[in-house]
C-alpha positions as a Markdown table, in Angstrom:
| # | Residue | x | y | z |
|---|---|---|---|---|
| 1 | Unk | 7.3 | 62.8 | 82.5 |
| 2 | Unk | 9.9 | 63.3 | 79.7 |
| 3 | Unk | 9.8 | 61.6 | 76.6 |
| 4 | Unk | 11.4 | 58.3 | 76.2 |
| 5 | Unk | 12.3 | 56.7 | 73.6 |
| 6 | Unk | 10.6 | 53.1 | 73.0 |
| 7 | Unk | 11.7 | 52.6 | 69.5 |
| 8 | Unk | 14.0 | 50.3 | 69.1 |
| 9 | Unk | 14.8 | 49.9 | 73.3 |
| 10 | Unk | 16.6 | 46.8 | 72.5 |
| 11 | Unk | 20.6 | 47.3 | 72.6 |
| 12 | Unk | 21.0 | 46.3 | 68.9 |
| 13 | Unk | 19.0 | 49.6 | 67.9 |
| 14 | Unk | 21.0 | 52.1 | 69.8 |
| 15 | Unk | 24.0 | 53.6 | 68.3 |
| 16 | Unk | 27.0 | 51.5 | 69.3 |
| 17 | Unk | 29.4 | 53.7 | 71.8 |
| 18 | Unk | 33.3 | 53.5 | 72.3 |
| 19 | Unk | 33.2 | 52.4 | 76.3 |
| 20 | Unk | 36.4 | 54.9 | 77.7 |
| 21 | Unk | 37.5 | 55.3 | 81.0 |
| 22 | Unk | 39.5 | 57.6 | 82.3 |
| 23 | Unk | 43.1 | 56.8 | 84.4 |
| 24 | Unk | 44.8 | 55.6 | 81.6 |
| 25 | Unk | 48.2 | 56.3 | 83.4 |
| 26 | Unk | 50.3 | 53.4 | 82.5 |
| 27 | Unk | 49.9 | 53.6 | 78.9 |
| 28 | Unk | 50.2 | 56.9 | 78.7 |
| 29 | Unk | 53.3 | 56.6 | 80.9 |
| 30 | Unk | 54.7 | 54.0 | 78.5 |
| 31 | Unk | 54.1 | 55.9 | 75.2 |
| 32 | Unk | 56.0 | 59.0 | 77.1 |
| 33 | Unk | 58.8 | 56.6 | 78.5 |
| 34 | Unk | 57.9 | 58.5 | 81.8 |
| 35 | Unk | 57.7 | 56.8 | 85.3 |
| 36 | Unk | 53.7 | 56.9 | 85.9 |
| 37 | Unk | 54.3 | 58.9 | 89.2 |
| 38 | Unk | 55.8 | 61.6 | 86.6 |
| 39 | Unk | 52.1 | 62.0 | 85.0 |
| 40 | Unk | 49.1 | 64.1 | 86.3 |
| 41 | Unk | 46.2 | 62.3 | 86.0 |
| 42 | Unk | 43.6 | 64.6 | 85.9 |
| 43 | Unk | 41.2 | 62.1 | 83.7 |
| 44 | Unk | 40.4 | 59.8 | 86.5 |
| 45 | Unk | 38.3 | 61.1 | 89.9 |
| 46 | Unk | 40.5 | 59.7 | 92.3 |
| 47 | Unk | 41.7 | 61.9 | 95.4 |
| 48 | Unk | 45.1 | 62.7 | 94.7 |
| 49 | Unk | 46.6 | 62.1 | 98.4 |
| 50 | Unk | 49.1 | 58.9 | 99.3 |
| 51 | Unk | 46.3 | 56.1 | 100.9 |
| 52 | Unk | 46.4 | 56.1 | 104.8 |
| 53 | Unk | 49.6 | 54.7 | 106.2 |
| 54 | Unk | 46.3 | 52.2 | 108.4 |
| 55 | Unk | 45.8 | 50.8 | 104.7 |
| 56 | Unk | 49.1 | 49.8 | 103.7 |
| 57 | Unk | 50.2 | 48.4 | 107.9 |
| 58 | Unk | 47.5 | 46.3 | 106.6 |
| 59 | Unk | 48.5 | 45.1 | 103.5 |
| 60 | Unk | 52.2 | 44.8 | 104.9 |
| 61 | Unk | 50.7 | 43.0 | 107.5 |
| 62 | Unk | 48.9 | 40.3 | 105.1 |
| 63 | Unk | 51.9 | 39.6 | 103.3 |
| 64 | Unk | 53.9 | 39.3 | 106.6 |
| 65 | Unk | 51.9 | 36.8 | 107.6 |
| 66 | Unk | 51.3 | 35.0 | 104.4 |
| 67 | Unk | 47.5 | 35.2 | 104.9 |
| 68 | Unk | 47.2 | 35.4 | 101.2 |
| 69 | Unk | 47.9 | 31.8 | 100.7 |
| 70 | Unk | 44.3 | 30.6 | 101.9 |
| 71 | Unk | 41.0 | 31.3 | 100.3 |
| 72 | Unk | 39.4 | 34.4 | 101.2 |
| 73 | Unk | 36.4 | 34.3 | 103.0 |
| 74 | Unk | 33.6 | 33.3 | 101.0 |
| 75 | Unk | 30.8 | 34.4 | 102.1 |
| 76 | Unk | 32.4 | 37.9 | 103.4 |
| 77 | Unk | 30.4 | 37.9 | 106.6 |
| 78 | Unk | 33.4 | 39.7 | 108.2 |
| 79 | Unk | 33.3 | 42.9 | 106.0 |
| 80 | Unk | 29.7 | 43.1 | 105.5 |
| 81 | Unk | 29.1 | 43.2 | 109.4 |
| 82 | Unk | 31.7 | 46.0 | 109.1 |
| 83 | Unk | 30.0 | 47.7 | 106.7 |
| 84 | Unk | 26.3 | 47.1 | 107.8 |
| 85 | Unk | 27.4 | 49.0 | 111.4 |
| 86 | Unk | 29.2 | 51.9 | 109.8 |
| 87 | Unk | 26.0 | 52.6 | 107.9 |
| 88 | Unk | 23.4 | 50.8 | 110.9 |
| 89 | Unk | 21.9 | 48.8 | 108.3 |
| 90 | Unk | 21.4 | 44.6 | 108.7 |
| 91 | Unk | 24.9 | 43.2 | 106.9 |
| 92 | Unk | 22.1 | 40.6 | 104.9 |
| 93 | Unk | 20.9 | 43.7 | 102.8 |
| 94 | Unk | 25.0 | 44.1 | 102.1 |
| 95 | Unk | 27.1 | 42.9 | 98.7 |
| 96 | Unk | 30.8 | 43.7 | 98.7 |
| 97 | Unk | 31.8 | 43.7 | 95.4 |
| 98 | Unk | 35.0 | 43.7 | 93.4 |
| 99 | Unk | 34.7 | 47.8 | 93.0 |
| 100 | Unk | 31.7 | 49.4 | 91.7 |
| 101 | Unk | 32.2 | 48.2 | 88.4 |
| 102 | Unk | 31.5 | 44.7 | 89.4 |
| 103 | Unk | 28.3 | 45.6 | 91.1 |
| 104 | Unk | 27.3 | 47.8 | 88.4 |
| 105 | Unk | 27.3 | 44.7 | 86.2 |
| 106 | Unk | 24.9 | 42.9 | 88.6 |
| 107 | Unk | 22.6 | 45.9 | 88.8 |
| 108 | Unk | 22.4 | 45.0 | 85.3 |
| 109 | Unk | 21.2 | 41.7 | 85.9 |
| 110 | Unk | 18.6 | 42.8 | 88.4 |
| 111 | Unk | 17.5 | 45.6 | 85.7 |
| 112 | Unk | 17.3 | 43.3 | 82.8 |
| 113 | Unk | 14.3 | 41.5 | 84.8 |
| 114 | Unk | 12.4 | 44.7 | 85.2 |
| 115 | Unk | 11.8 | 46.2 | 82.0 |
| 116 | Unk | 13.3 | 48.6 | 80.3 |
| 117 | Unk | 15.8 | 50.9 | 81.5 |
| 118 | Unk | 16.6 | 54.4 | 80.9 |
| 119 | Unk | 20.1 | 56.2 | 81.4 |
| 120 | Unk | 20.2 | 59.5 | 82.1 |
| 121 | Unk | 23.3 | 61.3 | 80.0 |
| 122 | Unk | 25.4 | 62.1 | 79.8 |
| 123 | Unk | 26.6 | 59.8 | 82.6 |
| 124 | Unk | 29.0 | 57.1 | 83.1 |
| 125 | Unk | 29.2 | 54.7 | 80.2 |
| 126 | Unk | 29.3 | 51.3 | 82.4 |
| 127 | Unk | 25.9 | 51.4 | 82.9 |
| 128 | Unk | 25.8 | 50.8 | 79.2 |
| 129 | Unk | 28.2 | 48.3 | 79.5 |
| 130 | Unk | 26.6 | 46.6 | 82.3 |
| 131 | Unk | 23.4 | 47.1 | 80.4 |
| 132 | Unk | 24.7 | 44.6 | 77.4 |
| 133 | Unk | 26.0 | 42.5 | 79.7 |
| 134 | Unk | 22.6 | 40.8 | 79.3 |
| 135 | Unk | 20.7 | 41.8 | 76.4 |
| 136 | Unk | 18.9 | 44.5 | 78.6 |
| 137 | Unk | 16.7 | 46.9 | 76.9 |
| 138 | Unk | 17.6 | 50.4 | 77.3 |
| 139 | Unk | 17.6 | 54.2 | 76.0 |
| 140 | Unk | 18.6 | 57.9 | 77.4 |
| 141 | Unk | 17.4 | 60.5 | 78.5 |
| 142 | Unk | 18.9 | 63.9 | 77.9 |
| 143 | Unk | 20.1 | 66.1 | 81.3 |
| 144 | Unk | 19.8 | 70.3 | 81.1 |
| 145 | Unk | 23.6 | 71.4 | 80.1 |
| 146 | Unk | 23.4 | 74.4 | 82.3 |
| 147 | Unk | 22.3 | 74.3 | 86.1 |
| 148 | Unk | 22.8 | 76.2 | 89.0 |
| 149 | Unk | 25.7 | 77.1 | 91.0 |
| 150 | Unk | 23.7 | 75.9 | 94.6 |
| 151 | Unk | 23.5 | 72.3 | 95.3 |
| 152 | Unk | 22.1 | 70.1 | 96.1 |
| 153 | Unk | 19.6 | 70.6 | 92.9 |
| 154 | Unk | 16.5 | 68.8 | 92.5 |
| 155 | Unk | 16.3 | 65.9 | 90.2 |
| 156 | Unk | 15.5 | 67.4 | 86.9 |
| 157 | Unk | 13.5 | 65.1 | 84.6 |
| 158 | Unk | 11.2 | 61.9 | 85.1 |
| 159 | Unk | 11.7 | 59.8 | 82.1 |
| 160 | Unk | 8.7 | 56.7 | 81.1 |
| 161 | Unk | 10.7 | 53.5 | 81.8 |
| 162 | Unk | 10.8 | 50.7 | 84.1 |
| 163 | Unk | 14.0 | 51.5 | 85.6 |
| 164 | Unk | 16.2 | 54.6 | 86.3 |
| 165 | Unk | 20.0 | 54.4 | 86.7 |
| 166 | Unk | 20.8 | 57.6 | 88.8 |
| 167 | Unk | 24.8 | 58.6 | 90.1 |
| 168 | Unk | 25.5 | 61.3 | 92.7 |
| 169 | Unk | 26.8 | 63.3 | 92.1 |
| 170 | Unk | 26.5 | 63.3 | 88.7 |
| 171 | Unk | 29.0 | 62.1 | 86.2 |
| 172 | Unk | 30.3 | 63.9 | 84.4 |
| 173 | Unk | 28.9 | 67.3 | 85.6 |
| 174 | Unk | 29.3 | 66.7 | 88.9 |
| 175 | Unk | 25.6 | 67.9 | 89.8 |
| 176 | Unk | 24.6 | 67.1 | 93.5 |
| 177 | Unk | 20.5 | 65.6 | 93.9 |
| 178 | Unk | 18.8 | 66.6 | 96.2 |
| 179 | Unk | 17.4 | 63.6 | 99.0 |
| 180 | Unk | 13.8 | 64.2 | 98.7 |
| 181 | Unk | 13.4 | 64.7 | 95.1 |
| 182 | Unk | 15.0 | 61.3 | 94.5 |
| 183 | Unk | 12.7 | 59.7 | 97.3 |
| 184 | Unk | 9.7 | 61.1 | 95.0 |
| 185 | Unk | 11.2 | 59.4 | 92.4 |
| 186 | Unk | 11.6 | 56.0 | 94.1 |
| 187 | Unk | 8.0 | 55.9 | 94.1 |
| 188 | Unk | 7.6 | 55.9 | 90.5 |
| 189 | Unk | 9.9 | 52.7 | 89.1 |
| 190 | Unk | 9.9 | 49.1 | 89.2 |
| 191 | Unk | 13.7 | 49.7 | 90.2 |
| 192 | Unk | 16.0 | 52.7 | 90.8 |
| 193 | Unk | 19.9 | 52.1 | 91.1 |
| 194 | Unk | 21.4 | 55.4 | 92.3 |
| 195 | Unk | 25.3 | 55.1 | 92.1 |
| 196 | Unk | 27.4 | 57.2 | 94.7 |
| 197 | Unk | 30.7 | 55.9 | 94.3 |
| 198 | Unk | 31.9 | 59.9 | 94.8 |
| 199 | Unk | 29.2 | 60.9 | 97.6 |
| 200 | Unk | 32.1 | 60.7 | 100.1 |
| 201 | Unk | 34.4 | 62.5 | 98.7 |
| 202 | Unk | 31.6 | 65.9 | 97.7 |
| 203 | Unk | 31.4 | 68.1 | 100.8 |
| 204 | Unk | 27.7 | 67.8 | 102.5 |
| 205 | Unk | 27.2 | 64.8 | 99.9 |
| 206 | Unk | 26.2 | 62.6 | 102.6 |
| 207 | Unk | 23.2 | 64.3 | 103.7 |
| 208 | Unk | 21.5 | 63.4 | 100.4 |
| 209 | Unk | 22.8 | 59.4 | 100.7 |
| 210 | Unk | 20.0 | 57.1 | 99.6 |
| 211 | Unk | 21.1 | 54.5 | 101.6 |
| 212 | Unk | 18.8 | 55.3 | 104.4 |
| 213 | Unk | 16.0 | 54.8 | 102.6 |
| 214 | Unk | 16.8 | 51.2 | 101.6 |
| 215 | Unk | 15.4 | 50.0 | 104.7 |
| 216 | Unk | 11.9 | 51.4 | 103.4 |
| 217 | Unk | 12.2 | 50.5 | 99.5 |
| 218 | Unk | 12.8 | 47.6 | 98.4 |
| 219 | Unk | 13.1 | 48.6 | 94.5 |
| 220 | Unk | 16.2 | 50.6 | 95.7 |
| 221 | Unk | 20.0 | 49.6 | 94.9 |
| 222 | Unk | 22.6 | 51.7 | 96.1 |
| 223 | Unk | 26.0 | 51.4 | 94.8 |
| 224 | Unk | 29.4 | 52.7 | 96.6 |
| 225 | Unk | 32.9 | 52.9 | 96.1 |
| 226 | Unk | 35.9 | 53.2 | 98.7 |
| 227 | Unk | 38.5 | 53.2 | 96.1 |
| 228 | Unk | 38.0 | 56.8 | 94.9 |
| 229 | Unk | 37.8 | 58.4 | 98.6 |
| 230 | Unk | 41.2 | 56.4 | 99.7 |
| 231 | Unk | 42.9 | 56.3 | 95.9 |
| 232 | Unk | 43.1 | 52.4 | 95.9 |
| 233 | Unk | 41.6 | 51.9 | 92.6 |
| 234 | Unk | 43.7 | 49.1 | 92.3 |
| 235 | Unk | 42.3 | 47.3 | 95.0 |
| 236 | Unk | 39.2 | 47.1 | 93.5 |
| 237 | Unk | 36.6 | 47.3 | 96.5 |
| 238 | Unk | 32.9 | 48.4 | 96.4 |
| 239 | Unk | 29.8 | 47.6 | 97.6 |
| 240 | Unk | 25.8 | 47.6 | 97.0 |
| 241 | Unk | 22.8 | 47.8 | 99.5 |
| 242 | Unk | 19.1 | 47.3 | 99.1 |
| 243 | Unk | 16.6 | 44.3 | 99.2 |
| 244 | Unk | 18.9 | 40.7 | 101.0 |
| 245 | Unk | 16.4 | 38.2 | 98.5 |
| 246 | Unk | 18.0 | 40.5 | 95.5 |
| 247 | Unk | 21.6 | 40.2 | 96.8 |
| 248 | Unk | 21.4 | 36.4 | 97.6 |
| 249 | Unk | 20.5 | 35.4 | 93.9 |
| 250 | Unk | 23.1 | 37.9 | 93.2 |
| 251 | Unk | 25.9 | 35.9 | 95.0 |
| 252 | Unk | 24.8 | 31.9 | 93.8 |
| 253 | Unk | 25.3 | 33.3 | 90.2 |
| 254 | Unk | 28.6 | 35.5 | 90.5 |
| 255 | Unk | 32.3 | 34.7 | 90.9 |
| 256 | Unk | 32.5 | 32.1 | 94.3 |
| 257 | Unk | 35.9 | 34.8 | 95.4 |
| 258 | Unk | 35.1 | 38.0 | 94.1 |
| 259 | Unk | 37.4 | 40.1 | 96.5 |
| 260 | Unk | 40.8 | 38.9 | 97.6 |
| 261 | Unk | 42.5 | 38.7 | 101.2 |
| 262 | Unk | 43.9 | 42.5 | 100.4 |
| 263 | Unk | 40.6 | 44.3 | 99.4 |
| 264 | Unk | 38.9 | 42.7 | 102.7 |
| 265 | Unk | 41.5 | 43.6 | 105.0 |
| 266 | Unk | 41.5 | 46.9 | 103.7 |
| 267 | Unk | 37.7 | 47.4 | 103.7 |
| 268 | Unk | 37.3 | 46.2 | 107.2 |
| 269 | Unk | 39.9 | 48.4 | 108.3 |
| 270 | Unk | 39.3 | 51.6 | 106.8 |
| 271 | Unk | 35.4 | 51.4 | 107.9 |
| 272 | Unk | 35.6 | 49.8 | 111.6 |
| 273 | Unk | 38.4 | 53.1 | 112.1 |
| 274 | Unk | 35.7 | 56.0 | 112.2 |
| 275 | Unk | 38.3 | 58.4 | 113.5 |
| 276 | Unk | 40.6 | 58.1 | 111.0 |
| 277 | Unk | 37.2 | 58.0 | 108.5 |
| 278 | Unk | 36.1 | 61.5 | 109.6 |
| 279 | Unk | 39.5 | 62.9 | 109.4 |
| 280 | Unk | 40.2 | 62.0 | 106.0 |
| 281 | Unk | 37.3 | 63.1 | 104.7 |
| 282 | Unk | 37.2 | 66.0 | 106.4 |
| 283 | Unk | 40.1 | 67.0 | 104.6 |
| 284 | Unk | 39.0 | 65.4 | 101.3 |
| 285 | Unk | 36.2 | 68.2 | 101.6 |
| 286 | Unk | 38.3 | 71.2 | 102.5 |
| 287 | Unk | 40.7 | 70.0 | 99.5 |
| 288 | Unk | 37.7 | 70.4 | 97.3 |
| 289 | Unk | 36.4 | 73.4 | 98.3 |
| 290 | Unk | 39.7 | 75.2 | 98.2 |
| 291 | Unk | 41.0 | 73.8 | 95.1 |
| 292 | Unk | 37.5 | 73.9 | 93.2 |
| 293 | Unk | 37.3 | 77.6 | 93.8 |
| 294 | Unk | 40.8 | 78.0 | 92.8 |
| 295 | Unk | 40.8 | 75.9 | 89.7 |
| 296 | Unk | 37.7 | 77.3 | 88.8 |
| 297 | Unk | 39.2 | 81.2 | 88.5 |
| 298 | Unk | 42.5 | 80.4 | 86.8 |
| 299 | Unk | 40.8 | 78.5 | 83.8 |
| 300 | Unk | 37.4 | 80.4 | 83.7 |
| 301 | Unk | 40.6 | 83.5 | 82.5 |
| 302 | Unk | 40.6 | 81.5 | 79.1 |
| 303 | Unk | 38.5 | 83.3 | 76.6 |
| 304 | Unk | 36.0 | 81.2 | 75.0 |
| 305 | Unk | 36.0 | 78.6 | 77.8 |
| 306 | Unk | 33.4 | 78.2 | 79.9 |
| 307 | Unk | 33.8 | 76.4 | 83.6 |
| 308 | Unk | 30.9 | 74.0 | 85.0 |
| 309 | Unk | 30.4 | 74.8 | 88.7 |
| 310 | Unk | 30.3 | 71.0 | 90.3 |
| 311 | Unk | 29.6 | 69.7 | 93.9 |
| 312 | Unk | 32.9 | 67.4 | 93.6 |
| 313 | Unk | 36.0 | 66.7 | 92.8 |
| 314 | Unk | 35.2 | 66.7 | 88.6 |
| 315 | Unk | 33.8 | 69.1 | 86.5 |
| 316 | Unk | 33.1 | 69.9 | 83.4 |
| 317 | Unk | 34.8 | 72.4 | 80.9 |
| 318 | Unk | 33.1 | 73.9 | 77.9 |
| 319 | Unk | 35.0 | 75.5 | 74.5 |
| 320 | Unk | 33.4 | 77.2 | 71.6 |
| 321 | Unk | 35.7 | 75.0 | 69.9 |
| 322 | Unk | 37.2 | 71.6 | 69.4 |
| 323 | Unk | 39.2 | 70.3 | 72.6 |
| 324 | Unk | 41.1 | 67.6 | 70.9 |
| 325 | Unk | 44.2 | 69.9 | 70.1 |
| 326 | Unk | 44.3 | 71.0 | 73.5 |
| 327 | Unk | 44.3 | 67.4 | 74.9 |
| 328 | Unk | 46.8 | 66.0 | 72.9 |
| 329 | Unk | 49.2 | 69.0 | 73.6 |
| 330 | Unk | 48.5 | 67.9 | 77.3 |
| 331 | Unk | 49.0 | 64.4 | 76.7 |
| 332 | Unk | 52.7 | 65.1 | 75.3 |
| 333 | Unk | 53.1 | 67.7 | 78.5 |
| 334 | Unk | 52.6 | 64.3 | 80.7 |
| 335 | Unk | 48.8 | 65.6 | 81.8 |
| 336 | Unk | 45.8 | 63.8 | 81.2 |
| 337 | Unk | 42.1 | 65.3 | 81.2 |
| 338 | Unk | 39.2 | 63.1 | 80.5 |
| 339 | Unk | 38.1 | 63.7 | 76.7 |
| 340 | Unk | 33.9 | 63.7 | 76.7 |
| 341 | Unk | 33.1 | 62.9 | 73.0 |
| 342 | Unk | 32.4 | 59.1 | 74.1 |
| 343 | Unk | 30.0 | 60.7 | 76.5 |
| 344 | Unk | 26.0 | 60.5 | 75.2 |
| 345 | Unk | 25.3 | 64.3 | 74.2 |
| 346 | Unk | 28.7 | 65.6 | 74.9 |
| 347 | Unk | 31.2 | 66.2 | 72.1 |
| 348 | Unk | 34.7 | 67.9 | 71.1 |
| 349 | Unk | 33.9 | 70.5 | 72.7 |
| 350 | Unk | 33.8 | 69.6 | 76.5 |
| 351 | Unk | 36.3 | 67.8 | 78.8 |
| 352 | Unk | 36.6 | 66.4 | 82.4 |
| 353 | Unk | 39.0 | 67.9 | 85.1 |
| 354 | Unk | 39.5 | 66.0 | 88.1 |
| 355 | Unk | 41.2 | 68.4 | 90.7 |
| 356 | Unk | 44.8 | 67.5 | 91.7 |
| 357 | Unk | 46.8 | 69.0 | 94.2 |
| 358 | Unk | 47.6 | 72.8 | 94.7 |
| 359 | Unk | 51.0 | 71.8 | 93.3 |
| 360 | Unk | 49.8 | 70.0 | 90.0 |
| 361 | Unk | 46.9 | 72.2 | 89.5 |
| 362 | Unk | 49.6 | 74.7 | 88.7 |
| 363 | Unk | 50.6 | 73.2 | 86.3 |
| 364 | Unk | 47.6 | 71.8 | 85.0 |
| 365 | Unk | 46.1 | 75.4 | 84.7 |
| 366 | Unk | 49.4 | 76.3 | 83.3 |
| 367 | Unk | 49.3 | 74.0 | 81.1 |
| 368 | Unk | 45.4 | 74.4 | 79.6 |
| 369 | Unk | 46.2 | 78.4 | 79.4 |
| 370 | Unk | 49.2 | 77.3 | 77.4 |
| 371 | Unk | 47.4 | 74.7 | 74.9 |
| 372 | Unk | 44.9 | 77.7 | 74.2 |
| 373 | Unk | 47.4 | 79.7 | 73.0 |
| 374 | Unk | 49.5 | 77.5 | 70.8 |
């Protein structure tokens, strides 16, 4: 296995990290005195499609009807049924959650009780985050910088700790893992939470779902997102499955109304509609597979710029020199990429592009060609 650090695992010894996010729109938006529809938000992974007219007949009708004025159901019985037949798995091994990030905190919770964890990075920061949350012990280890241009890849290292926080695909290099190297490595920690908030959207992601395989491990957590897939991020909707006794403590200890009347309509909606499900993502895949491949040759024309092949919808893009002036002259052109110097390992020199429409990625390409020659 690789090397892990167990010096200093507590969180007080690790170097402290600036926790950014991408989809920073409406400040942005303010500091241009631009309408936020006028920005291209290429910084945060959403799809970049209007929502199904199914999800906003629903939110219409909710506020027709007033059904916001009561409580939301409690115990979400409604939604998780929902979502335990879309996947065929029992609706007691089911958490909805308030969007992945909410979940991801309790995943903390459940990893603080089972040693220490290990992160491998770069990768998203709120596992960090979550990680803090509660005093967790925790450390990194390092991901190859270079891969392939086939997916899905095989899981590349086995780090010594207690628990292993996986995504995919990967964020931020948008690596796909492969099914049955990550069921080898189920067998080898106390706990394993594999996020795949963006499996739905990466063509042929599903095949390598973990989510199956909750039903045979019980050290397994799997973590998903709709928000992404359906750009509702502001919906805030997720949800978790794996081991029911887990998810019951879970739920006496959060929030008694974690998701409001909108999120659940929603949810229920877009997952008991498996026509309309299939359809959109089958054009979420051909999206990415057409604009990936063209992306991909406009910017890999920039000299000294080197383009990440990815599974997704992100990927990541490589200078031989400092990114920063390029970002900001896209910031004041209304276009946002994802900076990576908060990233573990990353610096300057590398940024996150979330693909856009045909439309906007002309400009966005445009744009970055531009910035290098300023």
């Amino acid at each position: 296995m690789d090397k892990f650090n167990t010096n200093n695992l507590n969180n007080k010894g690790i170097k402290e990290i600036n926790f950014k996010h991408g989809g920073n729109i409406l400040t942005q938006a303010k500091k241009l005195n631009l309408l936020p529809s006028k920005i291209i938000d290429s910084s945060a992974s959403l799809v970049p499609f209007e929502p199904p007219k199914l999800i906003l007949d629903v939110l219409i009708s909710e506020i027709k009807t007033l059904g916001f004025r009561y409580y939301p159901e409690r115990n979400l019985n409604s939604l998780r049924e929902i979502i335990g037949e879309f996947h065929q798995i029992n609706p007691d091994n089911i958490l909805p959650g308030n969007g992945a990030s909410e979940l991801i905190t309790w995943a903390g919770y459940e990893a603080s009780k089972s040693g220490a964890s290990c992160i491998p990075s770069p990768g998203f920061v709120d596992y960090e985050r979550s990680l803090n949350c509660w005093n967790a012990s925790f450390d990194y280890s390092e991901l190859p910088k270079n891969w392939s241009n086939s997916f899905p890849q095989t899981f590349p290292i086995k780090p010594i700790c207690d628990v292993l926080w996986i995504t995919n695909p990967h964020n931020p290099t948008g690596q796909l893992w492969d099914k049955k190297s990550l069921e080898i490595i189920l067998k080898k920690y106390k706990l394993v939470i594999c996020d795949e908030a963006f499996l739905a959207i990466t063509p042929n992601g599903e095949k390598e779902s973990l989510i199956p395989l909750t039903k045979k491990y019980d050290n397994l957590l799997v973590i998903r997102s709709l928000t992404k897939l359906f750009n509702i991020a502001g919906l805030r909707l997720g949800y978790i499955i794996g081991s029911s006794e887990k998810l019951k403590k879970w739920n006496i200890k959060r929030d008694p109304w974690p998701l409001n009347s909108f999120a659940i309509k929603a949810g229920i909606e877009l997952l008991s509609n498996k026509i309309l499900y299939e359809e959109w993502t089958s054009m979420i895949h051909n999206w990415v597979n057409t604009e990936k491949n063209w992306v991909s040759n406009e910017l890999s024309k920039i000299k000294n710029l080197k383009v990440h092949n990815s599974s997704t919808n992100f990927f990541l893009i490589e200078s031989k020199f400092s990114l920063s002036s390029n970002i900001h002259y896209l910031e004041k052109k209304g276009i946002l990429i994802r900076e990576c110097n908060s990233f573990r390992f990353l610096n300057e020199k590398w940024a996150r592009i979330s693909l856009q429409t045909r439309k906007n990625n002309k400009i966005l390409c445009r744009e970055i060609q531009n910035s290098f020659k300023k």
